[in-house]
C-alpha positions as CSV (number, residue, x, y, z in Angstrom):
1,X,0.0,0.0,0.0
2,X,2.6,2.3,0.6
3,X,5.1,1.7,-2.1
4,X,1.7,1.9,-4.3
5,X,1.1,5.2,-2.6
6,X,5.0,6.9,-3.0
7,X,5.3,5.2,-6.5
8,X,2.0,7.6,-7.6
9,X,2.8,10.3,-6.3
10,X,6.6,10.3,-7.9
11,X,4.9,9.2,-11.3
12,X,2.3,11.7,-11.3
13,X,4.6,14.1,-9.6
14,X,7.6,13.8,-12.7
15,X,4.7,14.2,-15.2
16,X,3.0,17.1,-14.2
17,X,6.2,18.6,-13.6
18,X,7.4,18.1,-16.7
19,X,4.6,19.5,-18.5
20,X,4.7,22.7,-16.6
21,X,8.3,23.0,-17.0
22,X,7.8,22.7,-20.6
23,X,5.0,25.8,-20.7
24,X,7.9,27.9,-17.6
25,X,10.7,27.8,-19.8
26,X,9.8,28.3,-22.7
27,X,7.8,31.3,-22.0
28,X,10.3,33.0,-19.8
29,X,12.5,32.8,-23.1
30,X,9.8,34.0,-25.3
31,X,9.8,37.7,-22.6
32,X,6.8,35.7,-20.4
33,X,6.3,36.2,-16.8
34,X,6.0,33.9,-14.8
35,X,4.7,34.7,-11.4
36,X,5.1,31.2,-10.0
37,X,5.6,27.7,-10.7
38,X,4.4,25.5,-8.1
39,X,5.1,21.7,-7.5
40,X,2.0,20.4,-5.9
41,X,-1.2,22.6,-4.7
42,X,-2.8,23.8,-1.5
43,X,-0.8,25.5,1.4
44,X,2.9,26.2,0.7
45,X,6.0,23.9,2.3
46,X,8.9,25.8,0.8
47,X,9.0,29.7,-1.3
48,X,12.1,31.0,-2.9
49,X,12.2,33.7,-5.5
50,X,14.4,34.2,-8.6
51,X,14.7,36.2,-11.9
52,X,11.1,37.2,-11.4
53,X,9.3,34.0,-10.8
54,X,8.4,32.9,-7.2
55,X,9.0,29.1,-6.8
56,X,6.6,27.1,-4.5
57,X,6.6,23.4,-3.2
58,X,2.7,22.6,-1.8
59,X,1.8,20.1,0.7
60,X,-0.6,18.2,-1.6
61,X,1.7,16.3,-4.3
62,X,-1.2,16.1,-7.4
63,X,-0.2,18.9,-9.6
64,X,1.3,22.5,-10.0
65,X,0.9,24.8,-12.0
66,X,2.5,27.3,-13.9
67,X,1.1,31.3,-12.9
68,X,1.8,33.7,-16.5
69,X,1.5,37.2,-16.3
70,X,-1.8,38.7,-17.7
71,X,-3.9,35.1,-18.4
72,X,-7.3,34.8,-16.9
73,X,-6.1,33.1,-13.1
74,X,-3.7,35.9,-12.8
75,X,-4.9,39.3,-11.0
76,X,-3.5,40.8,-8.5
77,X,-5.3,41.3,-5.4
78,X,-5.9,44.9,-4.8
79,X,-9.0,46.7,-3.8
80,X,-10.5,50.0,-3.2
81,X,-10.1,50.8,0.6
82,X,-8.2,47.7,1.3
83,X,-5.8,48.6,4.0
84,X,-2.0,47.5,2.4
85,X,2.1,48.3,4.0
86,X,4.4,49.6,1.2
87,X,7.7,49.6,1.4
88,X,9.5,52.1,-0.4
89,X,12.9,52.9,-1.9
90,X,15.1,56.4,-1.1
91,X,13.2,58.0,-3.8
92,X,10.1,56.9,-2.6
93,X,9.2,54.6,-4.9
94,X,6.9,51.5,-4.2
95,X,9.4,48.0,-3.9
96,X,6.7,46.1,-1.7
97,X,3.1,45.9,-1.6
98,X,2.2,43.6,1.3
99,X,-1.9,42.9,1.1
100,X,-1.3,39.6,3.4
101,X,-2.5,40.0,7.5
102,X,-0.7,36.9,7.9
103,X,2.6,38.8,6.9
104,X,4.1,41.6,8.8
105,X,6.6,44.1,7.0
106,X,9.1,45.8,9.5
107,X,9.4,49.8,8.7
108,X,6.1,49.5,5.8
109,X,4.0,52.6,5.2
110,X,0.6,51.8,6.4
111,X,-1.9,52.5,3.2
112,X,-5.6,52.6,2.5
113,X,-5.1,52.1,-1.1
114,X,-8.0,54.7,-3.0
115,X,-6.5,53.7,-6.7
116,X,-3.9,51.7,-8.5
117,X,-2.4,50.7,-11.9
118,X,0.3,48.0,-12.1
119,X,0.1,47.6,-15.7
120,X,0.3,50.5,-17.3
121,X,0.9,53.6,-15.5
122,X,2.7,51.8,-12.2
123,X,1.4,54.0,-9.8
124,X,-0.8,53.9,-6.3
125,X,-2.6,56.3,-4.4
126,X,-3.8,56.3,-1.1
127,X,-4.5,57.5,2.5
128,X,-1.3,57.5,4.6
129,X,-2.7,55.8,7.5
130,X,-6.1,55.9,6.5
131,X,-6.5,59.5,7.0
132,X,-8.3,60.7,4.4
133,X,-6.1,64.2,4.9
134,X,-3.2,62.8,3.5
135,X,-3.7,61.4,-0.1
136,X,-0.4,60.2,-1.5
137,X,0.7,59.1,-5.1
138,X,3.2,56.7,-5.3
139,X,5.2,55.2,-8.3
140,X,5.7,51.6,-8.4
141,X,8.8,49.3,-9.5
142,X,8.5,47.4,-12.7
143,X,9.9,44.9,-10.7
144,X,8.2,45.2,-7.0
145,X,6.4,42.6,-5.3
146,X,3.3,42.0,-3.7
147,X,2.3,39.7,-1.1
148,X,-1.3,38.5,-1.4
149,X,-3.8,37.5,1.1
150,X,-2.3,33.6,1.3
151,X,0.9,35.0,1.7
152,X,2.6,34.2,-1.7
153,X,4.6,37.2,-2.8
154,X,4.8,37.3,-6.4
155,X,6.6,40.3,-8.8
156,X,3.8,42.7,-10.3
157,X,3.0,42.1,-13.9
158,X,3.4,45.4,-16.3
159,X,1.9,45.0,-19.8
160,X,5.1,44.4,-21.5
161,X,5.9,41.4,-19.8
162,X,2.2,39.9,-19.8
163,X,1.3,36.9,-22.1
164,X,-0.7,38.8,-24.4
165,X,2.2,41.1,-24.9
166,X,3.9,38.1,-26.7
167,X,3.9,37.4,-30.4
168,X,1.5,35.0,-31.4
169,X,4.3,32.7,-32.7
170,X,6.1,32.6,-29.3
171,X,2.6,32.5,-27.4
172,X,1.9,29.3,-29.6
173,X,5.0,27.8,-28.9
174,X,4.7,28.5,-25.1
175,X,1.0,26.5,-25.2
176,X,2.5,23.6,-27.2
177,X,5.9,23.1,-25.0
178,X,3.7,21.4,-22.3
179,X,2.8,18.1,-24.4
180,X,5.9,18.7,-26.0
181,X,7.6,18.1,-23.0
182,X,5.8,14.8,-21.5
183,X,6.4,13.4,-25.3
184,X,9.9,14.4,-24.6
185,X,10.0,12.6,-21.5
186,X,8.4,9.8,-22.6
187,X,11.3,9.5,-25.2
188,X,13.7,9.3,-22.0
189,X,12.2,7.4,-20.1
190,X,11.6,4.4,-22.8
191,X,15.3,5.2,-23.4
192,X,15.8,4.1,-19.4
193,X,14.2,0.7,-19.7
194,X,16.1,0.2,-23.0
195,X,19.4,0.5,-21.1
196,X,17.7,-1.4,-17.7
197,X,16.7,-4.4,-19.7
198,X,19.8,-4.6,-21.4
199,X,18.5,-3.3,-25.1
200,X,16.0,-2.9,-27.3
201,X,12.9,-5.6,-26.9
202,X,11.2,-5.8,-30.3
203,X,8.3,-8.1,-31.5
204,X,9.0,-11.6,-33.6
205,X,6.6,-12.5,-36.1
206,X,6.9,-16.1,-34.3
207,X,5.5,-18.1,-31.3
208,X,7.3,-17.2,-28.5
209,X,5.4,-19.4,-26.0
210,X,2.6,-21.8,-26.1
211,X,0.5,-21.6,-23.0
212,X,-0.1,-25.2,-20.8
213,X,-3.4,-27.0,-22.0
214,X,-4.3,-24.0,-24.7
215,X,-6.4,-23.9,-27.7
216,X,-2.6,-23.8,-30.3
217,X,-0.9,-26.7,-27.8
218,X,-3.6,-29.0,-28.7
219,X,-3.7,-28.3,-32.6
220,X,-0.1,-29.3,-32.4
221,X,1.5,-25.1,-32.5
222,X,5.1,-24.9,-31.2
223,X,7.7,-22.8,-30.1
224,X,9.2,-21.0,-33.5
225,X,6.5,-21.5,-35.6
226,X,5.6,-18.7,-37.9
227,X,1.6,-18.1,-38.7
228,X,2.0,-16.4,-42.1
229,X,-1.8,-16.8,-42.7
230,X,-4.9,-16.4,-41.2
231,X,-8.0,-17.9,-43.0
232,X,-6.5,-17.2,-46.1
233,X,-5.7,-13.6,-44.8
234,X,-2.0,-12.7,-44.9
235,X,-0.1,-12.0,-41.3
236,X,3.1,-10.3,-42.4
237,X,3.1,-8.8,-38.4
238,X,2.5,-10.2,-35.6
239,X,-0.4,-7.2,-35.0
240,X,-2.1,-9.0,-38.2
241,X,-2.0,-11.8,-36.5
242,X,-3.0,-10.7,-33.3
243,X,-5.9,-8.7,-35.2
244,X,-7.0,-11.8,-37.5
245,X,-7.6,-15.0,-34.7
246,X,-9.5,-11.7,-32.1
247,X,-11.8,-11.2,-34.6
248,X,-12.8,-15.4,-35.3
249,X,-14.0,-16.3,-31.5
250,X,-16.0,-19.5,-31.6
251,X,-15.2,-19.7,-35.4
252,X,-13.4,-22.7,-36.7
253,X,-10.1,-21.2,-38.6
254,X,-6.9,-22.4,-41.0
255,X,-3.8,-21.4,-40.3
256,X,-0.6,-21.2,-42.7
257,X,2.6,-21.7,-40.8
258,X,5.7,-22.2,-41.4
259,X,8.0,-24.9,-39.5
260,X,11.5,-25.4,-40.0
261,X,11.1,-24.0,-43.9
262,X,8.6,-26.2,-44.4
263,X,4.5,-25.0,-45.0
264,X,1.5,-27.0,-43.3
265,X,-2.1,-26.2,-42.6
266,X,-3.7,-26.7,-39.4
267,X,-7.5,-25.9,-38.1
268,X,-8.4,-24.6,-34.6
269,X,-11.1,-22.9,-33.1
270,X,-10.0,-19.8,-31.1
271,X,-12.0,-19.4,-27.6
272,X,-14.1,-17.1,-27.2
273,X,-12.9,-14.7,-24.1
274,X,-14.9,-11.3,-23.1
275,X,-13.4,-8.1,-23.9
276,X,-14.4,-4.4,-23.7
277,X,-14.7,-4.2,-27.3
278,X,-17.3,-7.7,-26.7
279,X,-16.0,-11.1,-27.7
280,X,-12.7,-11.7,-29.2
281,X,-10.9,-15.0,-29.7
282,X,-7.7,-16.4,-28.1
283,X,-5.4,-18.7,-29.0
284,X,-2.8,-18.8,-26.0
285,X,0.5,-17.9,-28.0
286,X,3.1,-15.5,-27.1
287,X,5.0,-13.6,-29.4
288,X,8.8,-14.4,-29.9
289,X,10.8,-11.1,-28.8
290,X,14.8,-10.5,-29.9
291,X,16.9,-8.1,-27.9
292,X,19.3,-5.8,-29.7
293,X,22.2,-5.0,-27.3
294,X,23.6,-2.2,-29.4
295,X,23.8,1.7,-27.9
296,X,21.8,3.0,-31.2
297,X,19.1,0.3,-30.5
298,X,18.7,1.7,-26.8
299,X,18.2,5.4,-27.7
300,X,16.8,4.4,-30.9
301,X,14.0,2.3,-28.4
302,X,13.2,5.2,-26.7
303,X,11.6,7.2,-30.0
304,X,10.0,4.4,-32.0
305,X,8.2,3.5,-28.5
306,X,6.9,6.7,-28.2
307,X,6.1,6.6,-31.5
308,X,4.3,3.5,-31.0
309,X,2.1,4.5,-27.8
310,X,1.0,7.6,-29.1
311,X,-0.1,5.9,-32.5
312,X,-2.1,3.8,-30.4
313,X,-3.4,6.6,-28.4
314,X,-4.4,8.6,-30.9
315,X,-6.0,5.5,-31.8
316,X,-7.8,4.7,-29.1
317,X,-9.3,9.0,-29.2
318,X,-10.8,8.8,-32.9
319,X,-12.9,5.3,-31.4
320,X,-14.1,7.1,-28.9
321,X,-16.2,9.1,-31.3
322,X,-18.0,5.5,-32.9
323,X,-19.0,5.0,-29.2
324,X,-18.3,7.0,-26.2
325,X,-17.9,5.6,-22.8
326,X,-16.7,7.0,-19.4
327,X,-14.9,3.2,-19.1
328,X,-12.8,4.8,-22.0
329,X,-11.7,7.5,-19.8
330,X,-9.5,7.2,-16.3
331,X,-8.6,9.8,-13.8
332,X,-6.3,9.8,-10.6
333,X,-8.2,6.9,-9.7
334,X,-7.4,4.8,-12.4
335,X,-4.3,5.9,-12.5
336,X,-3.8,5.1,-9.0
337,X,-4.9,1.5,-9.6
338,X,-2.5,1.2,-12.8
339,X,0.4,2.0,-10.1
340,X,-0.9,-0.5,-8.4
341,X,-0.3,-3.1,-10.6
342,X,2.7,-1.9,-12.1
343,X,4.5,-1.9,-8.4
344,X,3.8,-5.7,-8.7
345,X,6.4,-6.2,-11.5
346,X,9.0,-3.4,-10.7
347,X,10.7,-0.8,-11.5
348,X,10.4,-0.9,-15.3
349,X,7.0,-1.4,-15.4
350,X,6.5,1.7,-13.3
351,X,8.7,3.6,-15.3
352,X,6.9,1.8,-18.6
353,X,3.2,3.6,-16.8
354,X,5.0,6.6,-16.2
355,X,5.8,6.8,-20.3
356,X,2.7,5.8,-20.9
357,X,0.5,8.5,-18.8
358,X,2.9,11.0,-20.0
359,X,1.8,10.4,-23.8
360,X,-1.7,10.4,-22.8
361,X,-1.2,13.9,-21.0
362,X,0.2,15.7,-23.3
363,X,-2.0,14.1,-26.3
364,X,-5.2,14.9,-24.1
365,X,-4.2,18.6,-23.4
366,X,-4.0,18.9,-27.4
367,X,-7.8,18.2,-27.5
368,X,-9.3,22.1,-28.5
369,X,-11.3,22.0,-25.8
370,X,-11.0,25.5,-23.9
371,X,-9.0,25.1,-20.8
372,X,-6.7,22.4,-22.2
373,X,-3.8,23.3,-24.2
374,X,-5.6,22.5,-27.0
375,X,-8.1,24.9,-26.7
376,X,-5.5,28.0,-25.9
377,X,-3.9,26.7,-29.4
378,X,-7.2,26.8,-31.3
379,X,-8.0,30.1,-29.9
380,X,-4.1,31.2,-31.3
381,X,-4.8,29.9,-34.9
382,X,-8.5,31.7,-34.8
383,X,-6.1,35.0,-33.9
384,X,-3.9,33.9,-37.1
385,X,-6.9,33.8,-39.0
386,X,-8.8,36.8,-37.7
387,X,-5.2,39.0,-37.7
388,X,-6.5,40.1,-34.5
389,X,-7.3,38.6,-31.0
390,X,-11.1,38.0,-29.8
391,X,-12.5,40.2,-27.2
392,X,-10.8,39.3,-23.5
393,X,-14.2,38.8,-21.8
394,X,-15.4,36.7,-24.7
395,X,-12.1,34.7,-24.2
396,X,-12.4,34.5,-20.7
397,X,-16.2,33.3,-21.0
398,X,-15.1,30.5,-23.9
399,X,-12.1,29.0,-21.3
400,X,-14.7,29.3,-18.1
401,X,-16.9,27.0,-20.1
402,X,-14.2,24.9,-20.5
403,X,-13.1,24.8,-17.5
404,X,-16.3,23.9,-16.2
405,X,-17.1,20.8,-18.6
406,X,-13.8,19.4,-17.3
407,X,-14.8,19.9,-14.1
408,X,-18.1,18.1,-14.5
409,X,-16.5,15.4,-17.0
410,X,-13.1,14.5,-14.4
411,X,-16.3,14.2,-11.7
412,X,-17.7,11.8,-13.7
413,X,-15.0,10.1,-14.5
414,X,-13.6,9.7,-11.0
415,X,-17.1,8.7,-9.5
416,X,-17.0,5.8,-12.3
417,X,-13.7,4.8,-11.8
418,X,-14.4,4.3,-8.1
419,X,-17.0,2.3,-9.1
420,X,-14.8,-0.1,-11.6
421,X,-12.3,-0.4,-9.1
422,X,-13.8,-0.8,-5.3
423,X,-16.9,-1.9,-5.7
């Protein structure tokens, strides 16, 4: 239970991660702030600030997030008549703006703020403390800070430095380097078992193992035997092969193999085992595997892997659309439960998951769904097209939307997974 329990939260942990450092970096090179990037959410373990960007480590380890200047979950605090400390410089200009009762500023100016512009102008005025007889304006820092209510003290966010300030090419870039990342990590990470298991574990198109008391041990299938035909249908790969015998349960079928260079015919009838997808037949063969031990096969393993998973995810999306189901779908539950059982088998299957959930991340976030990635790079091409951006409260309403049929839909899916998996 508790290896189950520390191997999710590193796997989910590395993966979120990941895809938020891919969105930090490469907007602070494309003249992005970022206010904060956060490992984890809720109240905050560990703050430290640098070039700009306040980092945080939370006490709940599902998430982060990456805070940009000027997007719609980024306003600063301020309000008229809210009661603020400033500390200023030896011109008098605003360095600190401390909004936070639970954070106490030795030497600050005691403010009732009247009016404020961070953006533009960079000024604030107010009543020196709160006498309404002493109306000050103050200039503020480009770069000052300002602790909010929680505590979190974050630089201010001028227009110049705020997302929409960007081009549109580096603000596309900046929404695509989060999948780009977990694909990228995916890459390293089939790389890692690649090197762990000693090289690069391909499919034979031959039987690697014939199960005990199977349907193929009692026609008389052996170890090395190559199926090149199923019912007359060619099986160049063993996914033909797999594909042909699932789709003939109960069916009596002919197969073409070849056995020590020689051809011979033999008939079976696959047996019919349940499946999502319905019935499907099974013949209880394993495929052969060879191993290349070479240093181009390893890193070569980690990109065709990829490759391969995300084929099969993308897959696995465009069948959702013949038939949708929630049992398609899996949230921390499910993922939770897929931990479990790769824990069972070691390390490389829990580094194999942690691959795997990483493709289906950053494919998922590529959805145009507002909220996602996706949707943030549908909205930049509709800008392309349009040579102009839509309205800011339209925008905001679109990604609200969003927001909230992911809501509803991971609510869904996390009240059916816990209904798959406990009861």
């Amino acid at each position: 239970m508790l290896i189950t329990i520390v191997a999710f939260i590193i796997v989910f942990g590395i993966i979120v991660t990941s895809h938020e450092f891919g969105h930090f970096i490469v907007a602070k090179k494309s003249g992005i702030l970022v206010r904060e990037f956060s490992i984890g959410m809720g109240p905050k373990l560990f703050v430290t600030h640098k070039n700009g960007t306040t980092y945080t480590i939370r006490i709940l380890p599902l998430g982060g997030y990456v805070r940009m200047a000027g997007l719609e979950d980024d306003e600063d605090s301020l309000q008229k008549g809210m009661p603020v400390n400033l500390i200023l410089d030896e011109d008098q200009v605003v360095t600190k703006i401390n909004t936070s009762h639970k954070v106490s500023l030795l030497n600050g100016l005691p403010v009732e703020v009247t009016d404020w512009d961070l953006i533009d102008d960079l000024t604030l005025s107010g009543y020196e403390n709160g006498d309404e007889d002493q109306l000050r304006h103050f200039k503020v820092k480009p770069d000052a800070m300002i602790i909010e209510a929680d505590g979190t003290e974050v630089q201010i966010a001028p227009r110049k430095v705020q997302y929409q300030s960007a081009t549109l090419l580096r603000r596309i870039l900046t929404n695509l380097a989060g999948p780009i990342n977990n694909f990228l990590l995916a890459i390293v990470a089939f790389m890692l078992i690649a090197f762990l298991q000693g090289g690069s574990v391909t499919t034979v198109n031959s039987v690697g193992a014939v199960q005990k008391d199977s349907v193929a041990q009692q026609a008389g299938l052996h170890k090395g035997d190559q199926i090149v035909a199923v019912a007359g249908q060619k099986t160049p790969s063993w996914d033909e092969l797999s594909q042909a015998i699932s789709q003939r349960p109960g069916r009596k079928t002919e197969l073409t193999i070849k056995r020590n260079g020689q051809v011979k015919k033999m008939r079976l009838t696959p047996k019919v085992q349940k499946a999502k997808q319905g019935q499907v037949g099974v013949i209880g063969i394993q495929a052969a595997q060879k191993v290349d031990h070479s240093l181009k096969a390893k890193i070569s393993y980690g990109f065709t892997q990829t490759w391969t998973v995300m084929a099969a995810v993308w897959g696995a999306l465009v069948n959702m659309f013949h038939g949708f189901s929630l049992n398609d779908l899996g949230g921390p539950v499910a993922m939770y439960s897929f931990t479990q059982q790769a824990t069972q088998y070691g390390v490389i299957s829990v580094i194999n998951l942690l691959a795997f959930l990483s493709i289906n991340l950053g494919i998922v976030n590529l959805i145009p769904i507002p909220a996602l990635d996706g949707g943030k790079l549908l909205l930049n091409l509709i800008e392309a097209v349009r040579g102009k951006p839509l309205d800011p409260n339209k925008e905001t309403l679109i990604t609200l939307i969003g927001f909230g049929f992911m809501m509803l839909l991971m609510i869904l899916v996390t009240w059916n997974d816990i209904q798959r998996y406990f009861f």
